[in-house]
Structures are given as structure tokens and as C-alpha cells.
N, C-alpha and C positions, 0 to 999 in steps of 0.2 A: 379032401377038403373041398366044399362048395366055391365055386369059383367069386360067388358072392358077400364071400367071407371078405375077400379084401377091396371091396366095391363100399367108399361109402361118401357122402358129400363131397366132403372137403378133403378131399385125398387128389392132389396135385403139387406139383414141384414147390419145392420149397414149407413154410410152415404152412398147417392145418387150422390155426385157431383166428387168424386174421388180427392179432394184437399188436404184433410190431413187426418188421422184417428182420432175414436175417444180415446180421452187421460184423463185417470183420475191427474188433474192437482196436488191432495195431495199425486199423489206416483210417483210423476216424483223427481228425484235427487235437489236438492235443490240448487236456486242459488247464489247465492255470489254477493253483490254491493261494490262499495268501499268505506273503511270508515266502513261499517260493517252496513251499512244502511238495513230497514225492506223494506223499501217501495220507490221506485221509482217516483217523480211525473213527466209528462210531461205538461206540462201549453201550451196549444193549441187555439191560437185567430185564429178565422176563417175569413179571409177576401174575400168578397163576392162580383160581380156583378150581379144583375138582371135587367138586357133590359127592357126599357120601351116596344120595340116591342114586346117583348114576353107574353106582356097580350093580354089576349083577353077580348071580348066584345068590344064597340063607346068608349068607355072612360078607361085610366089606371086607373090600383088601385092607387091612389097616397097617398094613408094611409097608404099602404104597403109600396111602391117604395119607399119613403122619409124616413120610420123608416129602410132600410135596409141602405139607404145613410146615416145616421146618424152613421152608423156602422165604413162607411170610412172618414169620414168629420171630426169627432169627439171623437166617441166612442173607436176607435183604438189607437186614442191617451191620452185618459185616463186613457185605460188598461197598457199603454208600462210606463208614466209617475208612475205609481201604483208598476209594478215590477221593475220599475230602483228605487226605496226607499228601497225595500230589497232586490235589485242586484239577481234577479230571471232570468234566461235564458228563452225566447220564442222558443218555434216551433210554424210558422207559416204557415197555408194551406193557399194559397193564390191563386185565381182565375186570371190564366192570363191574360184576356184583362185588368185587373187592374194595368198591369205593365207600360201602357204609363201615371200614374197617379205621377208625380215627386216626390209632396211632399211627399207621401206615400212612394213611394218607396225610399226616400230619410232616414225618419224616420225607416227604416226596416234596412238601413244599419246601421245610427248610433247606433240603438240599438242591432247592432251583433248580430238581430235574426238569428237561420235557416228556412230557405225557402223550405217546400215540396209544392208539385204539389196539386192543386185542380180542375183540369180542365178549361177549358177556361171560360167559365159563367153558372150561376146558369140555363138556359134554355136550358143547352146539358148534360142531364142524361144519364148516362151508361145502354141502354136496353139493351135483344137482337135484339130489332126492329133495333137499329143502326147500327149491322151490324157488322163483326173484324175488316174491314178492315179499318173502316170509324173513326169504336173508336179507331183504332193502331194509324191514321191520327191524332185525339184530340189530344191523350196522347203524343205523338211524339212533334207536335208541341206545346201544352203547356209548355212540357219541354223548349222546345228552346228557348221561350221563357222569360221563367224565370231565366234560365243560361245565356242567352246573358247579359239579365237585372241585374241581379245580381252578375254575374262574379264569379258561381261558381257552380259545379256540384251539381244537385238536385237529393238527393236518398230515399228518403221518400213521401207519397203519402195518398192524404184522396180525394178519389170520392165524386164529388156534390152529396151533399142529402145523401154520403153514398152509393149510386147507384155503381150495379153492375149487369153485365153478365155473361153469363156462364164463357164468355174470356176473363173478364178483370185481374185477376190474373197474369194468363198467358202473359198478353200483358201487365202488369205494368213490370214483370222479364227480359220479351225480351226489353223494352227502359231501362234497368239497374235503378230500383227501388229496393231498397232492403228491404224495410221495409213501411207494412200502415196501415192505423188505422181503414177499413171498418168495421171489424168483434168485436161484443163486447161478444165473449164467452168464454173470460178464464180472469185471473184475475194476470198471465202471457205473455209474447211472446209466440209464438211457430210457428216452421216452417211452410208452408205448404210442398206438396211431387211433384214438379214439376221437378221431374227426372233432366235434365241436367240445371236447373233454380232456382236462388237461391231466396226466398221471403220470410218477415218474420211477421205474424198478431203482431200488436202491441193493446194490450189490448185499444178496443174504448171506453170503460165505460161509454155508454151513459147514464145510470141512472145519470149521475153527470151533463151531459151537461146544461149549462143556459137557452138552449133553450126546452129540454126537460124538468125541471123540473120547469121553470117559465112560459112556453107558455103550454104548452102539461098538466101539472098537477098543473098550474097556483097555485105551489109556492110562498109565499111572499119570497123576497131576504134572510131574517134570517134562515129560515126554509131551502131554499135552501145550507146558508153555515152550518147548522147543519148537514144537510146531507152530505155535504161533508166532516167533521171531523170525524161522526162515519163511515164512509167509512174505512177512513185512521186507525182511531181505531182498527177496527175489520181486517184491513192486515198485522197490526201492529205486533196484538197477534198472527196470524197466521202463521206471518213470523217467529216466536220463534221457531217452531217448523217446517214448511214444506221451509221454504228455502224463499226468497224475493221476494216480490211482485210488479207490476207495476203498475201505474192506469194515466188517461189520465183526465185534466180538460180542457175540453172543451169549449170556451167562445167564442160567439159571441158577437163582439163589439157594436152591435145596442140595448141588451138585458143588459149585466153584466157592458157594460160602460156609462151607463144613470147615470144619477148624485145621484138617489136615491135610487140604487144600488152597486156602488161601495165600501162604506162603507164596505157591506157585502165582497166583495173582498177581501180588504185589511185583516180584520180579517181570512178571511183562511190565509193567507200567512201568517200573525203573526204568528199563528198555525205551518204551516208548519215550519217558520223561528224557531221559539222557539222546536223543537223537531232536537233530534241529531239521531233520526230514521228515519227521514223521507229526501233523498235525491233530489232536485228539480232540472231537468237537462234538457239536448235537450233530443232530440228522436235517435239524431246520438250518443251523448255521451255515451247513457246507451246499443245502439246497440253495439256500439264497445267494449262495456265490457261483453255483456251477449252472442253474438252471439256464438264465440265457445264452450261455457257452453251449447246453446239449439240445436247445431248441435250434441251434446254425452249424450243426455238425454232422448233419448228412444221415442219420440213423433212423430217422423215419418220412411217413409217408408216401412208401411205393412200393406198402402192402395192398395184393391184388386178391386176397382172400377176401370174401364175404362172410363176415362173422355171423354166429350163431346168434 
């Protein structure tokens, strides 16, 4: 191997991308919910378009394509029918060209979800192949989108797929995003260091997602909500001692709102409904209470990386 192979910028101690430092999360100041709550949940339904155009090969997958419309036909309105029984708040990522879709977006108001940004369709991933100025364009107009649609400024944010570039942080702060849910490394918020831009990672807890633990580690539905109560257990106990914790459950509608899965849904939320530790809220709600707490808690600011 060329010794040059592992020569490259930003290759010195500590992180490479100069976004935030690294922060031991059991010796940061501990934070405070209201209510005296352990555990913060955010209940996250992912609502999806994927283009028939965007298959390739003579023929669409329509195995695929049909169980992801299931997600918006059906599935979404399972999930929403599920937490109006225990009066649960949604945060929804919702993929803009899905907003000329009435009835949906009609059910998104009644149910006084919040609406973060998920990019326009599931076929425009955040590279750097895409470019800043093209992904500023997405981000830009997805918002516009979704605020004309919905009559209300959108400040929260979950990238297709999770997809990112070097500039998309950067470029979620400058369209005035203040909080998203790409990064699943703490088990807290915590800022990033974008000098004159404010942004804030909201713990993504993908272990918990329906689709990671039912497609990806082909979970049966029980096992998956097992998993997610010793989740909440074990941040439960945690939080006794280091201060409150946030976690995100993630649910795509074509996966956790099929008929012979929902069940398993509703038992977490029992769960959660039946615990006076555990808080169920937006993603805006718990920002506005935790933000000046993570702004004096020592977890950014002396990153010495020069970003990209």
C-alpha cells in the first residue's frame, strides 16, 4: 500500500470533519425535562416518495414501489389513528413532492403534527457528488414547500436515507433549521460548532427504527417493541444519575402500520403512556426547553479542525 493512501487533510487527533468535538456524554451537566421527566421520546412517522422513474432496469420494482405507497395510502393513517388513542404528538419528516397529496396533507393538519423537512423524494440523496449549490437548491425549495403547504415555519430536518455531505449541516443552519435527526451518536442533543450558525443533532436512534430492526435485522414486530422498552429502561436508570435523556422512535409507515404489526405499536405507547418518567413530545417542544441548557454545557467550541 502507498504510503499515501493514508495522508489526507484532515487526518489528525481527534474528529476529521470539524463539526463538533468529541464530548463524553456522562460528564456533561445534566439536563432537566419538565415534569422531572428521565427520558424524552420523539415519535417520528417517516413519510416517503419514491419515483417510479427512478428504478432502473425495463421494468419498476413494483414489490418495492407498492409497499412504500402502502406507507402513504394507508399505513400513515394507522400510525396517526394509534397515537390520537393516547393523545401522543407526531414529528413528521415528510418528503416534499408529497405535499400536492390533499388527503395526507389534510390528516397532518388535523392531527396538529409538526412538519420537519425530508427532502423532495427519496431519489435525491445528499452527496458530495450533488454539489452545495444544487443541494442549497433541494433544501431551499423543499422547505418552501412545505411551509406554503402547511402554513408554518419548518425548523427541524431528517435527510433521505439519513444522507449527507460534507455541506449539508452547514446548509440545513443557513435555510434556518435548527435542529436534525441525521447523526445517531449520543443519546442526548448536542450542538454542532458552526461558528456564526446555530444547529442542534437530535439523538437519531437508529437501533430503534422499524425499519432497521424489522428489514435490516428482520425482527419479528414483539422483539422489536422489546427492544424498544429496554431502551427506555436502561435511560431511564441512567438519567437518575447523569441528567435526561432523548431518544427518537422512528417509524416508517409502510413497515410499523401493516395490520400485523401495529399491535406491537400500540404496546410501546402503553408503555410509554403508563410511565411518569418517560415524556412523549415534538422535537420542537423538547428543543425549546433543552436548547439553552446544551448551549452552557461545555460540548462545543474547541473544535480545532478546519472544516471543509
Amino acid at each position: 500500500m502507498d504510503a499515501d493512501y493514508l495522508q489526507y487533510e484532515y487526518r489528525r487527533k481527534g474528529y476529521d470533519h470539524g463539526l463538533f468535538s468529541f464530548s463524553n456524554s456522562f460528564s456533561r451537566p445534566p439536563l432537566v425535562l419538565p415534569g422531572g421527566a428521565k427520558v424524552a421520546v420523539v415519535i417520528l412517522p417517516v413519510l416517503q416518495h419514491f419515483p417510479v422513474s427512478g428504478q432502473a432496469g425495463e421494468y419498476p420494482n413494483l414489490w418495492d414501489i407498492s409497499r412504500y405507497d402502502y406507507g402513504v395510502r394507508v399505513g400513515i393513517f394507522r400510525i396517526l389513528e394509534t397515537l390520537g388513542k393516547f393523545d401522543f404528538p407526531a414529528t413528521v419528516a415528510f418528503n416534499a413532492s408529497l405535499a400536492k397529496l390533499e388527503p395526507l396533507v389534510n390528516q397532518m393538519r388535523d392531527a396538529a403534527c409538526e412538519i420537519i423537512g425530508h427532502g423532495s423524494n427519496m431519489n435525491v440523496l445528499f452527496t458530495n457528488d450533488l454539489g452545495y449549490e444544487e443541494e442549497s437548491r433541494v433544501v431551499g425549495e423543499s422547505l418552501q414547500i412545505l411551509e406554503s403547504t402547511f402554513g408554518s415555519k419548518v425548523t427541524g430536518w431528517l435527510s433521505p436515507q439519513s444522507s449527507e455531505s460534507n455541506h449539508t449541516p452547514r446548509i440545513l443552519a443557513s435555510h434556518g433549521i435548527k435542529y436534525q435527526f441525521d447523526w445517531s451518536n449520543d443519546d442526548r442533543p448536542y450542538c454542532f460548532d458552526l461558528a456564526d450558525e446555530n444547529l442542534i443533532a437530535m439523538p437519531g436512534s437508529y437501533e430503534l427504527s422499524d425499519k432497521w430492526a424489522m428489514e435490516q435485522l428482520n425482527y419479528t414486530s414483539p422483539r422489536w417493541a422489546d427492544q424498544v422498552l429496554q431502551y427506555v429502561n436502561v435511560l431511564s436508570t441512567e438519567a437518575s444519575q447523569h441528567g435526561a435523556r432523548v431518544m427518537t422512535l422512528q417509524l416508517h409507515p409502510w413497515i410499523a402500520g401493516q395490520p400485523h404489526r401495529i399491535r406491537s405499536l400500540e404496546k410501546i405507547f402503553e408503555h410509554f403512556q403508563a410511565r411518569e418518567d418517560v415524556l412523549v413530545a415534538k422535537a420542537e417542544t423538547i428543543i425549546e426547553r433543552l436548547e439553552p441548557q446544551l448551549r452552557n454545557d461545555g460540548s462545543i467550541g474547541n473544535s480545532d479542525v478546519t472544516p471543509p
